[in-house]
Structures are given as structure tokens and as C-alpha cells.
Legacy VTK file of the C-alpha trace (Angstrom):
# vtk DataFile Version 3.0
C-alpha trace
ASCII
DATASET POLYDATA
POINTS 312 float
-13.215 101.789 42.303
-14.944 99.099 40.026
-14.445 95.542 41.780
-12.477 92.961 39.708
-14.801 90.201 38.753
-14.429 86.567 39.656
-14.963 83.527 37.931
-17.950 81.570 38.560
-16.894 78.056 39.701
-20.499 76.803 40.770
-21.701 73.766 39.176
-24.150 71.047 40.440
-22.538 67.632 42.016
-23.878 65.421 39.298
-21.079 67.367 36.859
-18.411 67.821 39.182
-18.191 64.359 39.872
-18.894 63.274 36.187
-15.892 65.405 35.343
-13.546 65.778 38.109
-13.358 61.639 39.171
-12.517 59.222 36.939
-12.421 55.446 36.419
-9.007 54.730 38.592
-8.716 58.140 40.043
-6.926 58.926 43.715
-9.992 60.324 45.443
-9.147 62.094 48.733
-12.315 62.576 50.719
-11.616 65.221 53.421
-13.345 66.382 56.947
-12.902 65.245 60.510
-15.379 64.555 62.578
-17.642 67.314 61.003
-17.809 68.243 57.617
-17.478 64.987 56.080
-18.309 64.826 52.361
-20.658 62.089 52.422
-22.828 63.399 49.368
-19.923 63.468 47.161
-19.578 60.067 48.282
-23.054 59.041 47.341
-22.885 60.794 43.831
-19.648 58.693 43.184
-21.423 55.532 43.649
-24.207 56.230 41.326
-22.252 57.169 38.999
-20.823 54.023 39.476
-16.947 55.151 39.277
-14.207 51.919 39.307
-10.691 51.346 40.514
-10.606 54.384 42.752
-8.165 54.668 45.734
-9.628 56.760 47.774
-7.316 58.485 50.658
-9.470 59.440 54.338
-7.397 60.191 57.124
-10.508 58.736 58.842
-12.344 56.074 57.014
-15.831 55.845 58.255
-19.419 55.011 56.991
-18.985 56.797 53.727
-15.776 54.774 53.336
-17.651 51.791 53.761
-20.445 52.811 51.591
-17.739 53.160 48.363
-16.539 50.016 49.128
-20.245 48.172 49.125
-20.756 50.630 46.172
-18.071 48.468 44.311
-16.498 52.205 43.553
-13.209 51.241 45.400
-10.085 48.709 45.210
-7.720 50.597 47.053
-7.416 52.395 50.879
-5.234 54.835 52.090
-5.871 55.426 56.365
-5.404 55.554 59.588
-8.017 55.306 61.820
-11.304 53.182 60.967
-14.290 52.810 62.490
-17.779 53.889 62.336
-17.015 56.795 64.721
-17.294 54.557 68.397
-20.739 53.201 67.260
-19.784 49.903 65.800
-17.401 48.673 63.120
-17.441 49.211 59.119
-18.705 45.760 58.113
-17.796 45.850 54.046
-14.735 47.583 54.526
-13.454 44.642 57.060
-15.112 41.920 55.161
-12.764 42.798 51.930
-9.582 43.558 53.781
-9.757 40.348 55.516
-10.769 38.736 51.807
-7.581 40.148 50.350
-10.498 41.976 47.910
-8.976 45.291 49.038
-5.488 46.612 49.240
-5.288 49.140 52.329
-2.169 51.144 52.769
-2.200 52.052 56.919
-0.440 54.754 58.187
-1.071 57.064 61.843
-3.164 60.196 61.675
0.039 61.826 61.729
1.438 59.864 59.240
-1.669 61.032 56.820
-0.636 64.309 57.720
2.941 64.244 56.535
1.538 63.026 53.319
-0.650 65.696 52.586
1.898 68.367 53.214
4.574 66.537 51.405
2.336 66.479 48.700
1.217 70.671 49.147
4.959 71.366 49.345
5.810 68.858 46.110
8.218 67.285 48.531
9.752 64.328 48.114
9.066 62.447 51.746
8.474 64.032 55.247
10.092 63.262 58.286
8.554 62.133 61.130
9.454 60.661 64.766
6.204 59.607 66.050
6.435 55.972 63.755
9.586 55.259 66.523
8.430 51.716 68.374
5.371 51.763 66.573
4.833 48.116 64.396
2.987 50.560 61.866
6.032 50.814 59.344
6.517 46.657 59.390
3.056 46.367 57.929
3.822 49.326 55.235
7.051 49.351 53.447
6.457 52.956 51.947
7.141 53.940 55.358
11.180 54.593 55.374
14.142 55.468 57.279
16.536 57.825 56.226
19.992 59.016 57.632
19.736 62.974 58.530
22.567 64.928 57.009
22.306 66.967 60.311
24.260 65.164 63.321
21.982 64.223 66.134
22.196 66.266 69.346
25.082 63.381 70.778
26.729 64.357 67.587
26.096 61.353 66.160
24.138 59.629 63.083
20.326 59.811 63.029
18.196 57.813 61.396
14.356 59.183 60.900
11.379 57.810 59.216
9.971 59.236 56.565
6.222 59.107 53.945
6.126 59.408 50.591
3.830 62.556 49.129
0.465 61.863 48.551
-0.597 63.823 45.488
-4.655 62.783 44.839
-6.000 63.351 41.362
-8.722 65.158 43.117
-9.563 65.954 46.247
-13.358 67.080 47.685
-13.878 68.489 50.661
-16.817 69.589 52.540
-17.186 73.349 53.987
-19.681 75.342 56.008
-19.800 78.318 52.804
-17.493 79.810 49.693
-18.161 82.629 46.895
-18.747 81.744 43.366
-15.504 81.847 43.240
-14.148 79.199 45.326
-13.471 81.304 48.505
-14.244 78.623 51.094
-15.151 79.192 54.943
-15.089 76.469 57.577
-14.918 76.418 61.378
-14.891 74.542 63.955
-12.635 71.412 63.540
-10.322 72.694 60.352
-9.008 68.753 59.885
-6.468 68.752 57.321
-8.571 70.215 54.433
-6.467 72.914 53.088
-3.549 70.667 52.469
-5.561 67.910 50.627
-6.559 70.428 48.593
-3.242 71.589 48.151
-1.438 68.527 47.341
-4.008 67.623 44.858
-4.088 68.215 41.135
-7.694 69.006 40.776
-10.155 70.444 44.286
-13.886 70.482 44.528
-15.490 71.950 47.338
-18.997 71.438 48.996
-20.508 74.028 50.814
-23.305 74.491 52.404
-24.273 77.579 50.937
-22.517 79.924 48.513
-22.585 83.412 49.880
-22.006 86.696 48.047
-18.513 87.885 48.095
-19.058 90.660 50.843
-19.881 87.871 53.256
-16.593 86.371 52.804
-14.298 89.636 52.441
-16.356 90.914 56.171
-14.297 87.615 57.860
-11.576 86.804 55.769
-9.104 84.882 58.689
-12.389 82.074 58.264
-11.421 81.378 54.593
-9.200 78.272 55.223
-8.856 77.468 51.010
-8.339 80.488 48.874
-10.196 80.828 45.573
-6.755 79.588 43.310
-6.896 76.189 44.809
-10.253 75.373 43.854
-11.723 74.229 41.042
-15.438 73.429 41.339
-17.736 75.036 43.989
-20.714 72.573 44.655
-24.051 73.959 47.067
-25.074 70.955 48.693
-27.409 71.710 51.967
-26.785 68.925 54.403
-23.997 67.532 52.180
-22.393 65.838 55.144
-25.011 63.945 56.948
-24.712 62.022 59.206
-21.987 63.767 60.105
-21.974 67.278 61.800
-21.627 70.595 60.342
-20.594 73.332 62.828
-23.485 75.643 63.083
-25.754 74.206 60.755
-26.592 70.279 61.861
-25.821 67.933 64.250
-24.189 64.607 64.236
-26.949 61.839 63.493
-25.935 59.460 66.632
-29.167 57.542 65.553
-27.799 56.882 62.206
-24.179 55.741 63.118
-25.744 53.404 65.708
-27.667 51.904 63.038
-24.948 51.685 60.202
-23.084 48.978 62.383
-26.177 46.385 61.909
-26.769 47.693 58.070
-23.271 47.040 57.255
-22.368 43.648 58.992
-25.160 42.117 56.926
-23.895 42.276 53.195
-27.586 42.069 51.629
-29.443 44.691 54.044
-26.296 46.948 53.089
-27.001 46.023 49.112
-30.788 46.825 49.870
-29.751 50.209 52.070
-27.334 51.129 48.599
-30.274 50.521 46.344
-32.683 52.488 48.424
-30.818 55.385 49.634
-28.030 56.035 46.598
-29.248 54.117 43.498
-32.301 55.090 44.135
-32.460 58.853 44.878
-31.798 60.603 41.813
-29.317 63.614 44.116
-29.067 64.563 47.584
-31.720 67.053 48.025
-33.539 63.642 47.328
-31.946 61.742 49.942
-32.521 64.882 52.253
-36.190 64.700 51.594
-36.461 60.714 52.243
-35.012 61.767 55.842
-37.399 63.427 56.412
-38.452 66.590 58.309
-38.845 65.137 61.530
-35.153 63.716 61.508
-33.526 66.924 60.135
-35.560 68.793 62.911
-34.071 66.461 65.924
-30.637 67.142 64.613
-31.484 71.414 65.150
-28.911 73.300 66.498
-29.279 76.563 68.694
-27.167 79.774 67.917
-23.987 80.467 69.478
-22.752 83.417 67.263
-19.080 84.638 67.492
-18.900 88.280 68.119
-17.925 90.646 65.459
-14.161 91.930 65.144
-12.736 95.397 63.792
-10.573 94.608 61.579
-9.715 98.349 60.926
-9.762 100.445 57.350
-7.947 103.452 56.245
-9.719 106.664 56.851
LINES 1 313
312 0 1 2 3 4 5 6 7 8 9 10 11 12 13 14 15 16 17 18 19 20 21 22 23 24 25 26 27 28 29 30 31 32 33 34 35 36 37 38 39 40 41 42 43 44 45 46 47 48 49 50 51 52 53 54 55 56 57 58 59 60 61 62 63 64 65 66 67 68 69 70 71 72 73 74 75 76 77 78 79 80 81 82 83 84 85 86 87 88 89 90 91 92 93 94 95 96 97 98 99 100 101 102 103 104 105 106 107 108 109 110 111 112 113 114 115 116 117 118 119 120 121 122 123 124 125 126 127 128 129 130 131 132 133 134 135 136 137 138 139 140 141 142 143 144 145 146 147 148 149 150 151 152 153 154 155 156 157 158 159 160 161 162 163 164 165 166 167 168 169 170 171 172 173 174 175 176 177 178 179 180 181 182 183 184 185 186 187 188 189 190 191 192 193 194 195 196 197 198 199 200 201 202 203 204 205 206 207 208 209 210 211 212 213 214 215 216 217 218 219 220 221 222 223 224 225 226 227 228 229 230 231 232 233 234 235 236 237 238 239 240 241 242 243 244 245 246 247 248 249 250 251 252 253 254 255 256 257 258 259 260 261 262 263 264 265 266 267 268 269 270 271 272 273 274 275 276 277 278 279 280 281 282 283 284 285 286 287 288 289 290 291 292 293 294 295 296 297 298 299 300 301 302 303 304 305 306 307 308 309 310 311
């Protein structure tokens, strides 16, 4: 039997970008703790995109970089930080300025929002925001009365988020076929239901595979093929972030982003230098170096092979 061909959804980052994020968009830039899409990031800023909001359930250093790039007047977050190595200088300098508008919520809270937007619901209910000073700071947190009694029989009252429904959301992956297929592991993070929720998806893989590679492991495909709409190959998309199997975290880097950013020229000069000035990421990969990619090597640790069984 013939197979049915796919689609070919591979494009270079330059075009995705160009055509997926627009002046004003809702950007949701996915991955946590590994597979952060940091070169999507970059590409945004020289392409020198306006009036995003961008939603992170972690803001970091690429966060910050968006918001030195000018790229960003809107947050959407929980956590920030530049991952226990120091602060995120720009980002904190424009909060505290009143230049940006940051809407705060828990991890959790992110969470709900992601799959309220997935499901096209209208709010999720959550506990964990009881005693918390969280929704006093963000009035699109809300209570609601249950229309089920409480377990005393009683009223309830629960809080709830809004959907959060990004124009586009681009998330970074370990590999997907030309078709959109995509494969992480490790640390999944919340990357299926950003994509999801969103109206458009662009992925960023490490490398595309052919589609036998995918179909020989298909419980590792975390975002089927119909929620994507762009499939971007971008080697060592994430640094300096981690990807599970293939680099590792750049401690070196994160250690040094805390003095880069709490000095608004050096961060202007580090922009014009390292973004402006490469014309892609295999660029910016290059200007690394050798030497840096090969102290951030990682040894093999290869899961074993399953049967997952076929009719004789």
C-alpha cells in the first residue's frame, strides 16, 4: 500500500517570522527550562516587530532581549528571572518605568490559560490563587459562584482566568517531519497547549527527520502534524538554554547576561553585535564559536527500544 503524502511545512525562520508575527501580534514563546525558543526570539528583533505582547510562562533572557529589542509593550508571566543567575535588567527597568504593562499570574495560573484557550473555554477554575495577593494585583483574575454546592452543602466561590488565545505561538522541539510531526522529551512544559490555544503554531526543531523516524516512536510526538503550521530547522535554536540530548545549558552565559543587562548601553552594544548584526542563527552559532559549543557536549544516554507490536 502506497503511503499518503504529507504536506511540506518546512520553511526557513527569516519567513516564518516575516509571515507568521505581526506588528501588535500575541506572541507566545514556549519551553521550560530546556527548549526555549531563543532564535525565534532573535529573528523577531531583527526584524524589528512592534507592539507585541508576548506570553512566557517563564520570562527569562530572551524575554529581556525583546524588550531591549524595543519588539515588546506588553507581558504576560509568572515567574521571572534569569534562571537563578541574576535578574533581567531591561525587563525590570521598564516595569518599574511604567514603559511596560505586565499582566502576572502563577505558573499554574499560565496553565489554566493555555488550556482554556485549547478547549475555547471561557475561564478555568482554579484553587491554588486562595490567600495568594496575586489576584489583587490582576483584576482578570475572578471569582465565580460554582453551580455545584460545596462539600458542607453550601455556596462556593472559585477563582477563575480568562483564555489566552495567542495569534501565534512558537515553540522549540528536539525533531518533527516535513510535516509538522513534532518530538520532544525531557521536560514537555506546556507546549502542546500553547500550540493549541493559538490561532497560528510554528515549530523549531532541531532537525527534521524523515517520517519513519517519527512513526518508529510515535508516544514522543507531543504536537500532531494538524496543529502546526510552519516547521523551522534551526540547530542550536535554543541556546543558552538546554536541549535534551543535544546541548547543554550555557551556565557561563546566564551568569554573564545579569551584568550585560543591568547596564542599558553594554545590552544596546550586546543587541547590535549578536542580533542586528548576524544576518541568522547559524551566524550567531558560528560567532560562539567551536570551543563554546564543544564545552556544552553532552554524552549518550539512549532510551531502549520498545515493541510496540504489528499484525502478522
Amino acid at each position: 500500500m502506497s503511503q499518503v503524502s504529507k504536506p511540506d511545512k518546512t520553511t526557513s525562520m527569516r519567513d516564518a517570522i516575516a509571515e507568521f508575527v505581526t506588528d501588535g501580534a500575541t506572541v507566545s514563546l514556549e519551553g521550560f527550562t530546556h527548549l526555549i525558543p531563543t532564535a525565534a526570539g532573535h529573528e523577531i528583533i531583527r526584524q524589528g516587530r512592534r507592539d507585541l505582547t508576548i506570553a512566557r510562562m517563564t520570562a527569562d533572557v530572551v524575554t529581556d532581549q525583546l524588550i531591549a529589542g524595543d519588539c515588546v509593550s506588553r507581558l504576560i508571566s509568572s515567574f521571572i528571572g534569569n534562571s537563578t543567575a541574576g535578574s533581567l535588567g531591561e525587563l525590570r527597568r521598564r516595569v518599574e518605568a511604567g514603559a511596560l504593562a505586565f499582566e502576572e499570574y502563577s505558573h499554574y495560573g499560565m496553565i489554566c490559560r493555555y488550556l482554556a484557550g485549547a478547549q475555547r473555554l471561557p475561564f478555568y477554575p482554579l484553587r491554588s490563587y486562595a490567600g495568594s495577593d496575586v489576584p489583587a494585583v490582576n483584576p482578570s483574575i475572578r471569582k465565580v459562584t460554582s453551580p455545584y454546592p460545596a462539600p458542607d452543602g453550601g455556596e462556593e466561590q472559585i477563582y477563575v482566568v480568562p483564555p489566552l488565545t495567542p495569534d501565534v505561538t512558537i515553540v522549540q522541539a528536539q525533531r518533527a517531519d516535513r510535516a509538522g510531526n513534532t518530538q520532544i522529551w525531557g521536560l514537555t512544559g506546556i507546549q502542546a497547549e500553547a500550540v493549541y490555544a493559538a490561532r497560528k503554531a510554528v515549530v523549531v526543531v532541531e532537525e527534521v527527520v524523515p517520517d519513519e523516524v517519527i512513526r518508529s516512536d510515535p508516544n514522543r510526538t507531543i504536537i500532531p502534524a494538524h496543529a502546526v503550521d510552519a516547521v523551522v530547522e534551526c540547530p542550536r535554536g535554543a541556546h543558552p538554554a538546554f536541549v535534551q540530548g543535544y546541548y547543554d545549558r550555557d551556565g557561563e552565559f546566564y551568569r554573564e547576561w545579569s551584568k550585560i543587562s543591568g547596564d542599558p548601553q553594554r545590552l544596546q552594544d550586546w543587541l547590535d553585535e549578536w542580533v542586528r548584526g548576524t544576518a541568522d542563527h547559524a551566524e550567531y552559532v558560528a560567532k560562539l564559536g567551536e570551543q563554546r559549543w564543544a564545552s556544552l557536549a553532552v554524552g549518550e544516554a539512549w532510551s531502549e527500544p520498545v515493541n510496540y507490536g504489528r499484525r502478522l
